[in-house]
N, C-alpha and C positions, 0 to 999 in steps of 0.2 A: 032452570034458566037463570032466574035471580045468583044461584051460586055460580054459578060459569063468572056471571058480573062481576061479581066479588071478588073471586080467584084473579080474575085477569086486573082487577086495578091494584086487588095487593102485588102482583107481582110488575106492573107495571113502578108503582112505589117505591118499591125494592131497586130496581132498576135503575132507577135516577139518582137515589140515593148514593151506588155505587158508580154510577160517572161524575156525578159531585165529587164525593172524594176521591173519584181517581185525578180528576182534572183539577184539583185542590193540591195531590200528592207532587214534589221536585223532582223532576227531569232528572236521570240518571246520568252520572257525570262520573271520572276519571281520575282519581289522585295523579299527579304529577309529580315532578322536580324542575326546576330552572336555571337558564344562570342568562346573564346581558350579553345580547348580541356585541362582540365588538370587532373594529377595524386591526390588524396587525399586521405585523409578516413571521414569517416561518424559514428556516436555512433551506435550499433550498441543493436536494443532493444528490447524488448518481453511487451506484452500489457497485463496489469489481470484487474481482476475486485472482490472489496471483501467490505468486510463492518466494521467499527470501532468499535476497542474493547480496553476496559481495559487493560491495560498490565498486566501478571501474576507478574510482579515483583514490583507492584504500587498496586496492589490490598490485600485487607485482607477480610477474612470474619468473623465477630464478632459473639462469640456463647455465650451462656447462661452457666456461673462456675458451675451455681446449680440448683436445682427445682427449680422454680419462677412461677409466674403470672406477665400476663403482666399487668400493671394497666396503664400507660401512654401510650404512642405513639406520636411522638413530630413531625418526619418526614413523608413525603411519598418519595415514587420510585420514580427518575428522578432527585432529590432536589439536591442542592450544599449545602453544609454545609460547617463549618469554620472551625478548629482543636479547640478541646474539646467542640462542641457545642454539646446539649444532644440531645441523638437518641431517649431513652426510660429508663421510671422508671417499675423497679421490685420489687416485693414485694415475699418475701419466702414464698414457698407453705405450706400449713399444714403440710408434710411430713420433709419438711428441717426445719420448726420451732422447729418440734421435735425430730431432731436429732441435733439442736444446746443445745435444753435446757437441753438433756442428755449428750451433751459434758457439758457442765454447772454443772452438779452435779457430771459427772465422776473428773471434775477437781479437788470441792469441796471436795471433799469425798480422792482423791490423796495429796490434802495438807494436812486435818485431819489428814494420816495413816501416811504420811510421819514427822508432827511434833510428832506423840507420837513415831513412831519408833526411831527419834535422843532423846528425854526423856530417853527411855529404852534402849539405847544405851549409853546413860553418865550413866546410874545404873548399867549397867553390864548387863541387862536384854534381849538384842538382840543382834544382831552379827552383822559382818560387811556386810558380804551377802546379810542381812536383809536389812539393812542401804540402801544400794544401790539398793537394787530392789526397795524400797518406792521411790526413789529418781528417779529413771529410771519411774518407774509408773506416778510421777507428773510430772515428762517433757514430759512424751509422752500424757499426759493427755491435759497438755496445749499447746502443737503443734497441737493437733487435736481440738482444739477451737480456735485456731489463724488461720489454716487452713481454718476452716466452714465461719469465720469474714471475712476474706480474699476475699469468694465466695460471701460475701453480703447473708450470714443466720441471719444476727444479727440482720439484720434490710432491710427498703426498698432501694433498691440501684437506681442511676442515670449512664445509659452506656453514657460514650461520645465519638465522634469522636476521635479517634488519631492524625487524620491530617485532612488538607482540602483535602474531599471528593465529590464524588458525589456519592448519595446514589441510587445503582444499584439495588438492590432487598430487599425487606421485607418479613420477612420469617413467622413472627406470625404478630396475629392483636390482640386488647384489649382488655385483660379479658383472653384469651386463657392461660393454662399454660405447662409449655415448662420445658423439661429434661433435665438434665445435660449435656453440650456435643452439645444440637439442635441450629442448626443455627440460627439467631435474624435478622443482615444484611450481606449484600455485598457491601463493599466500594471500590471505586476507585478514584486513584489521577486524577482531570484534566488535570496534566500538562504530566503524561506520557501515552498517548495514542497508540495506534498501527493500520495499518491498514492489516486484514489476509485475505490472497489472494489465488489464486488457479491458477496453469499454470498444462499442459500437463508435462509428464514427461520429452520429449524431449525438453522442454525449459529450466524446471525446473534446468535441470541439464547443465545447464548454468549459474546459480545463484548462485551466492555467500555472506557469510557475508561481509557488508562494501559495496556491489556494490550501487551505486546514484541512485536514483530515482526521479521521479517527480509525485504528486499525485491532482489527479482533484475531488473536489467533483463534484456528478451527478447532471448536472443542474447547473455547472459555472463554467465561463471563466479559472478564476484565479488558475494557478496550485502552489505549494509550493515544496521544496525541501526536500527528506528524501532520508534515507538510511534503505537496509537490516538490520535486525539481527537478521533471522534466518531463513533457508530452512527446511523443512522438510525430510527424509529420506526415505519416505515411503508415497505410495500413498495411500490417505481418500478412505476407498471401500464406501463410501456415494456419492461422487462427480467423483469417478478419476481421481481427480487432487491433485498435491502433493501442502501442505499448505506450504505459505511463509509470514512473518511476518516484517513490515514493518513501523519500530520507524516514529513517526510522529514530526512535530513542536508544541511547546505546545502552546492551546489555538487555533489553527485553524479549529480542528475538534471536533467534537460532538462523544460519543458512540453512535451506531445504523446508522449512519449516513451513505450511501452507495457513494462507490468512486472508479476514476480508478487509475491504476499506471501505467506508463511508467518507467522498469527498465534500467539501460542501463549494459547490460553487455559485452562490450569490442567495438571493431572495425570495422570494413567494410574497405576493400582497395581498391582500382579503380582508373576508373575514375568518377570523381565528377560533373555530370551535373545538370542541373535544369530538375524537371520534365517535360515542356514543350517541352522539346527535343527529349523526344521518341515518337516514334509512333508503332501503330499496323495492322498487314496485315489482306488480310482476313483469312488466316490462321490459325490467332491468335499468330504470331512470332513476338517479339520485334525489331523497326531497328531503326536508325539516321538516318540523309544526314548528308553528309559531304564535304565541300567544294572542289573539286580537278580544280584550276586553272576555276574557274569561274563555274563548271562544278557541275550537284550533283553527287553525289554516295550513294547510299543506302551502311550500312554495320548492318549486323546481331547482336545483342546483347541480351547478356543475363544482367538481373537487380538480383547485389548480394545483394541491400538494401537499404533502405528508410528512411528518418529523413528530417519531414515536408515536403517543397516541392523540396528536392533535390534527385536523385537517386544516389547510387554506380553499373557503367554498364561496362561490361566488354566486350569484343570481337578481336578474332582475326585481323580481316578487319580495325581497329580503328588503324587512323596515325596521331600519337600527332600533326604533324606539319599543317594539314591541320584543319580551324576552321569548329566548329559544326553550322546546321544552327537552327536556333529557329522558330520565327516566317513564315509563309509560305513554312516551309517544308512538311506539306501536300499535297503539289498543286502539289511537284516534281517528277520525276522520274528518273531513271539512267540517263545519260548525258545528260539533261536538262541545259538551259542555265539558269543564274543567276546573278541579281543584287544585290550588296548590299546598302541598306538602309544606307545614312548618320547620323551623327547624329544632329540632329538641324532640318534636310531637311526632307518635307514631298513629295513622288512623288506617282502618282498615279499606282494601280499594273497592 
């Protein structure tokens, strides 16, 4: 019996000895990192996707003056051409050869009437009424042969570029012949390109002339800077999305060539963290930790916006003065204890 006593007070002994020093031993706490909550804004952007065109107001399409055959063809689709280099030779079709050679003889035949009419007109023999209709009949006679000349009826013509081009389509091919009025090409300038885009209406109309842009072709890095100029009004019943137009830098892009835009149109206000910073429940609700006196606190937040890897997050519970933690704020929970990470100093978590 006496040993039973014994046993049980040594190990009572024991016992308390080890909840002293347990209850002696520091609370298991969390290496950290931090940085200061602050107030900011962020650009605030809408994302499209669309593909490189011509600008309507760098573009022309070269038609045919008059009946022709095409007898040359100098270019193809796709080609840069230089200002006045030649597109194609035409040659007038049977039909405008003879309606030049009858301007030709109507002219002839206009001079003859009108020198005998001034003849019989110094005799007394015509009148002045007369005079001048002969006179009105050879000027309109040679307008409408300087006309036809004009259209290249007189002979074979050479079309050339206007400007430096890049030749976007060809509308006939050689030997074909082509009516008065039919299209021949479609040119455009390389230097004023556009990229036409498509946003939902509820962005769309966020969008303005003049707002910055940044544009990626697909398949690289490298983005360049543009600007709006012009939204459209009405949404494409092809796509339903309203078209947005967006002047390029010259010489970076290709027609056809497909690419994104980052517009930015206006601001985001908050506060300003790095994405690292939020986290998600399982819920699916957005929160921080928050430094309070060594301590965390979860605080609820909604994200009003994004640019790279920064968020704009907003929330009532968020107190400028305590800092946000970054790193190893997963690990924590509401008043969890917490270290901070110096800087220089590596310790173990």
């Amino acid at each position: 019996m006496n040993n039973r006593w014994i046993l049980g007070a040594v190990a009572l002994a024991a016992w308390s000895t080890y909840a002293i020093a347990a209850s002696d031993a520091p609370a298991p706490s969390v290496l950290v990192t931090q940085t200061a909550l602050r107030q900011g804004t962020l650009p605030r952007t809408i994302e499209a996707y669309g593909v490189v065109q011509a600008s309507a107001a760098a573009s022309r399409t070269v038609m045919a003056a008059t009946s022709a055959t095409v007898q040359t063809l100098y270019v193809r689709e796709g080609e840069e051409v230089s200002a006045g280099a030649p597109l194609m030779q035409l040659v007038p079709s049977p039909q405008t050869t003879a309606a030049y050679a009858q301007a030709q003889s109507a002219q002839r035949v206009a001079e003859q009437l009108l020198s005998r009419t001034k003849q019989m007109f110094a005799q007394h023999l015509a009148t002045a009424q007369q005079l001048a209709d002969a006179q009105k009949a050879e000027s309109d006679a040679q307008s409408n042969l300087a006309a036809l000349k004009a259209q290249g009826a007189g002979g074979a013509q050479v079309l050339r570029a206007p400007f430096r081009a890049i030749v976007l389509h060809v509308a006939a091919s050689q030997g074909t012949i082509v009516s008065a009025g039919s299209p021949l090409f479609d040119l455009a300038s390389p230097e004023k390109a556009i990229l036409k885009v498509g946003a939902v209406p509820a962005q769309a109309l966020l969008v303005g002339r003049g707002n910055a842009a940044r544009v990626t072709a697909v398949g690289e890095e490298q983005s360049w800077p543009a600007a709006v100029v012009q939204r459209g009004s009405m949404v494409d019943p092809a796509t339903g999305l309203v078209p947005i137009e967006i002047a390029l830098p010259p010489g970076r892009f290709l027609p056809g060539e497909a690419a994104d835009a980052t517009i930015t149109v206006g601001d985001t206000q908050g506060y300003v963290v790095p994405h690292a910073a939020i986290l998600v429940d399982d819920h699916g609700g957005t929160y921080v930790v928050q430094d309070d006196g060594l301590k965390a606190r979860k605080v609820a937040v909604s994200i009003a916006g994004a640019h790279g890897d920064q968020d704009v997050i907003r929330g009532d519970g968020l107190k400028p003065g305590q800092p946000l933690v970054l790193s190893g704020n997963y690990q924590l929970d509401d008043g969890m204890s917490m270290r901070v990470e110096q800087p220089g100093k590596k310790e173990a978590q």
